[in-house]
N, C-alpha and C positions, 0 to 999 in steps of 0.2 A: 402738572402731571409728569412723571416718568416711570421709565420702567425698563427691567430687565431680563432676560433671558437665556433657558438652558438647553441645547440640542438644538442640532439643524441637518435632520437625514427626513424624508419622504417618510409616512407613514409609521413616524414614532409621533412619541408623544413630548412637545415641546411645552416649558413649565414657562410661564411668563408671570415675573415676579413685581407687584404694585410698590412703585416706588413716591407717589405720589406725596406732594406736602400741602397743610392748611387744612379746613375743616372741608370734608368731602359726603355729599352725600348718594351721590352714585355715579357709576363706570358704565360708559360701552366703549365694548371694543371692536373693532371694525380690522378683520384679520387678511383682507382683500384677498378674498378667496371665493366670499358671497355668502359668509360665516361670520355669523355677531356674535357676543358674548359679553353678558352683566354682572359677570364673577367680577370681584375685587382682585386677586390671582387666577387666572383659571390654567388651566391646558389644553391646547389645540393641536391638530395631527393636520399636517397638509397631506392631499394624497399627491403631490405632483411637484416634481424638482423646478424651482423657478426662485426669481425673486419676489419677495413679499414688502407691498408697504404698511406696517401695522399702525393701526392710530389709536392712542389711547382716549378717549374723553371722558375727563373730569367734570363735575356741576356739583356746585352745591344749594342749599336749602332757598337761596334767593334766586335761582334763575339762571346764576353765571357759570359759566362753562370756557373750558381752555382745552387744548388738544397738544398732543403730541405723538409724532412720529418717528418709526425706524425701519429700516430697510433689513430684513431679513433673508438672506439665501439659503432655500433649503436644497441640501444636495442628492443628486439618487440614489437608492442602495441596488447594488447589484442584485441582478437575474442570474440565482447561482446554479450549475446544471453543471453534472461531471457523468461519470460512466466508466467501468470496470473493462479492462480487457479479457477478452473469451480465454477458454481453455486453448491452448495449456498454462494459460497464467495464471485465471481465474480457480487453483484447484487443493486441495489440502497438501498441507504439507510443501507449499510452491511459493515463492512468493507472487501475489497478486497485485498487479499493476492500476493505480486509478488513475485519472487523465480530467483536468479539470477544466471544463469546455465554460466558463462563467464568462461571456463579453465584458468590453472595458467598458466601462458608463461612458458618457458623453460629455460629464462636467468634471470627471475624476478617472485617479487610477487605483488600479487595484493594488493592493500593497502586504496582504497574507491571508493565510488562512492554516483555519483548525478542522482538523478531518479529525472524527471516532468512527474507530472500524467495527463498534456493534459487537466486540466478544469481550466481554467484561473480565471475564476469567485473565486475557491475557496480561502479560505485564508491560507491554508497549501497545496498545490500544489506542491510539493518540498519532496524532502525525502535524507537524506546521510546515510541512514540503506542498508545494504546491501538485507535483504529480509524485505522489509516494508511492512506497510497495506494504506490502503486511504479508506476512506468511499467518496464514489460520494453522488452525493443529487440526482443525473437525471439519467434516462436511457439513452445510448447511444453508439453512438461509440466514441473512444476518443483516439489520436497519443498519447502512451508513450513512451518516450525517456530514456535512460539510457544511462551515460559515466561514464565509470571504466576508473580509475588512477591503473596504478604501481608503486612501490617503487621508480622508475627512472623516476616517471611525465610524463610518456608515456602514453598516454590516445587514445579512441576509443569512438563513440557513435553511437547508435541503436535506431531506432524508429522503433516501431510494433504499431499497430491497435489493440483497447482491446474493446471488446464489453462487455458491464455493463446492463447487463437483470434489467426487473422492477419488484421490491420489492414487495408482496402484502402488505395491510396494515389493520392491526388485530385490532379488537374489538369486544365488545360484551357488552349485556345489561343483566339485570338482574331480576327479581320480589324482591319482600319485602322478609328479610332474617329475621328468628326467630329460637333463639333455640327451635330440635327438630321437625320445621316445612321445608318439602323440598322448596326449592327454584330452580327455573329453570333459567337456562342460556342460553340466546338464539345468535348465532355466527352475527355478524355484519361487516363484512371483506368484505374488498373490493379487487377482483382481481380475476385470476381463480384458487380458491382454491383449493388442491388435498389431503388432510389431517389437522385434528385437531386433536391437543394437549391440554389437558388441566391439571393443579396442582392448587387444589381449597383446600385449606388448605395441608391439609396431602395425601389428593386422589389424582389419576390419573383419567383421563377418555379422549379417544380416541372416543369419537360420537362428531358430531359438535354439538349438544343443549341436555349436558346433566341435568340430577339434584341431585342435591346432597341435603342430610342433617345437619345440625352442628350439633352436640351434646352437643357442649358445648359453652358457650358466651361469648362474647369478642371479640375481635380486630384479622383478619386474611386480607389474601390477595389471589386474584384469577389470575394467570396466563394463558390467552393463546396463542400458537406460531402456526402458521400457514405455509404451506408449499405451495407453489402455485404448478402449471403444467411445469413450468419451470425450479423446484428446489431452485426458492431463498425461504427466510422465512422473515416472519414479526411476533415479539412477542406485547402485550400489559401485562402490570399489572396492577390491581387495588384494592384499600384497601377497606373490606368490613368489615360493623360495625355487629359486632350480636348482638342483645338485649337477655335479659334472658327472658325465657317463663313467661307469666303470673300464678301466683297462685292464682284464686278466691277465696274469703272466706269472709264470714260475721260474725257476732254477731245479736242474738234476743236478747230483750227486753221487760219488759210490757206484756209479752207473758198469760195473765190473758183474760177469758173469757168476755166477753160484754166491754172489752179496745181495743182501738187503740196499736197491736203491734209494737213494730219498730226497722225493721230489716237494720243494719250498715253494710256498704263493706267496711272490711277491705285488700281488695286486696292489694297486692304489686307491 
């Protein structure tokens, strides 16, 4: 009798292949589990990571009978558990954080895994990072999946339900900007707002429509990020020109009595 065999993970299914020579007229097998088996090949599933001593016994039509042994380790497949982080990360248009809480087995290590983030539509739907991000485009609920491999290609997979809250979406309009003249910003977001942010050059300001002054001209940018009632956020930037203040000034002329004087703007 001999014999060989394919896989060694808990609760798969392991092929044991009859390698036996001579005229044979039947098999057991004896899988030390407390599981017999009188297949010629059969397949066995241990539920429990351990070693196994397999015996094969051969007999044929007179009586005689031979044995043979192999020591089998089957290894654990990981308890895979992960979980999304809450809003504001969990929310469209953000990317969303997953966190893969899967223990290290006891006879192994953990060595990768394949995350699907449940939106088919997308075009990176896929992840092999162990704690990835995904940005959704849509609100929703969405099956993510995850299977963790071990060093020994013992693998497991999990699917959870991940709800993706909706995004607001920031904007905002502006009046005519002039060095030294306030300009006001008025909030144009859509969603149910619950705070504004703003960074309008150098300043801060937390009112939804505030106003600010440049002081000085040139080329700057206005930022702001918005918070909804649900905790996700939406930012907008936009680049805003400042022109320099005007300097009036003229020149007289001809400035003689009973003549036409004439006065020149030499503004800038």
């Amino acid at each position: 009798p001999d014999f060989s065999f394919t896989g060694h993970c808990e609760d798969e299914n392991i092929m044991f292949t009859n390698n036996s020579s001579g005229i044979v007229s039947g098999y057991l097998w004896n899988f030390d589990d407390g599981q017999n088996s009188t297949d010629t090949s059969p397949i066995h599933t241990f539920s429990d990571q351990s070693v196994y001593n397999v015996i094969l016994t051969a007999s044929n039509a007179a009586g005689c009978n031979n044995t043979h042994t192999k020591s089998i380790t089957v290894y654990s497949k990981p308890q895979v558990n992960f979980h999304s982080l809450q809003p504001p990360f969990s929310c469209s248009d953000t990317p969303t954080q997953f966190m893969d809480l899967t223990p290290n087995p006891n006879d192994s290590n953990l060595s990768s895994w394949q995350w699907n983030f449940g939106d088919a539509g997308s075009s990176q739907n896929t992840s092999v990072l162990k704690n990835p991000q995904h940005v959704y485009d849509d609100a929703g609920d969405y099956d993510v999946s995850l299977t963790v491999f071990t060093n020994f290609l013992c693998s497991s997979t999990l699917q959870l339900p991940t709800a993706i809250s909706q995004a607001p979406v920031a904007d905002f309009n502006y009046s005519a900007s002039c060095e030294d003249v306030p300009v006001n910003f008025s909030d144009a977001s859509s969603g149910d707002i619950d705070s504004w942010d703003w960074e309008i050059g150098s300043s801060f300001y937390s009112l939804q429509n505030p106003t600010h002054t440049f002081i000085n001209a040139g080329n700057t940018n206005a930022m702001l990020t918005v918070t909804a009632t649900n905790d996700c956020i939406g930012s907008v930037s936009k680049p805003i020109v400042v022109p320099a203040k005007l300097a009036p000034d003229f020149t007289v002329s001809k400035n003689c009595t009973n003549q036409q004087t004439l006065f020149t703007d030499i503004s800038n």
